[in-house]
N, C-alpha and C positions, 0 to 999 in steps of 0.2 A: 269531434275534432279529428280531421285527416291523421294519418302517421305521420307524415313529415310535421304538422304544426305542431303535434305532440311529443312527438322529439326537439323539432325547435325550443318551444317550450320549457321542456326539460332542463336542454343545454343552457338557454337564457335564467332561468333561474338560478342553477348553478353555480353561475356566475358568477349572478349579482349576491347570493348569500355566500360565497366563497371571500371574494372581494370585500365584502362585511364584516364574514370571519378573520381577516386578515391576512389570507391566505395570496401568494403571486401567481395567479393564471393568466392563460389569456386563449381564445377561443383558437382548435387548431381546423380550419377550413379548406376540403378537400373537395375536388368535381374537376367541371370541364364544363368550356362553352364553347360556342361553334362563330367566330369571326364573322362580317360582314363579306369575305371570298368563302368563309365555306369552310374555314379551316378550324380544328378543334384546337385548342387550346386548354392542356392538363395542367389544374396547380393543387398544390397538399401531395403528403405520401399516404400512399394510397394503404390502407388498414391501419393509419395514425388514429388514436383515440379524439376525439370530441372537445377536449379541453388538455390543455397543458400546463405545467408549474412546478416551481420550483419550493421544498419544502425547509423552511428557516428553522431551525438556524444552521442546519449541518448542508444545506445544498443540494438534498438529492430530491432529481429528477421524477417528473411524475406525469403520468396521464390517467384518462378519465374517459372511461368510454358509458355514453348513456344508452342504455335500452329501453323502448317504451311496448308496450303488450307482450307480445309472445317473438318480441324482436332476440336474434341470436346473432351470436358474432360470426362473422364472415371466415372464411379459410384463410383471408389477408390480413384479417384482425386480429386471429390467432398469432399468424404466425411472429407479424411484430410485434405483437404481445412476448413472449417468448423469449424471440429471436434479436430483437431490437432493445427491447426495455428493461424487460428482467435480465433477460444474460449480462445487462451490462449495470447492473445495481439501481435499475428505476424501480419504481413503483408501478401496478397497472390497475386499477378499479374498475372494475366494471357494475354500472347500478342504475336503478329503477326509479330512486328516489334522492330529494336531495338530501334528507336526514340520514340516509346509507348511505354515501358519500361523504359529506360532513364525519359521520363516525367510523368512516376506515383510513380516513387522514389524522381525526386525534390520535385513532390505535396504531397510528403508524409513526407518529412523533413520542409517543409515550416511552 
């Protein structure tokens, strides 16, 4: 499996066990495409995490950044990590798997 399907992958699972779990996400999708004139076109913030939501019952903010092989976060993903999420009382995950994921959300509702 390429990286990108494997990451795909990841993030689609995710998801659908998060959404299971009962948990409110929703996919946060970031790129660029190049118009029919030629022109690119940017949407998403760029080093946003992979998945987004909101954690019940207190309301706080959360993302989800997936990693698959010897995948590392970017200098853009750090920094909103950080800068953007946590300075401002989010949560930020970063994981490999959906079972580490799943279990840094219970330990973070507990």
């Amino acid at each position: 499996m390429a990286h990108n399907e494997a990451h795909n992958a990841l993030v689609r699972d995710a998801l659908q066990e998060l959404a299971l779990a009962g948990y409110t996400c929703w996919p946060t999708n970031t790129g660029a495409f190049k118009t029919d004139h030629g022109t690119f076109i940017k949407y998403g913030k760029k080093g946003g995490g992979d998945i987004t939501g909101i954690l019940a019952p207190h309301g706080r903010y959360f993302e989800a950044e997936a990693k698959t092989g010897a995948g590392r976060q970017s200098e853009a993903q750090i920094n909103h990590q950080k800068y953007v999420v946590e300075r401002n009382g989010g949560l930020y995950i970063l994981f490999r798997s959906v079972p580490e994921l799943l279990a840094a959300l219970r330990a973070a509702t507990t």
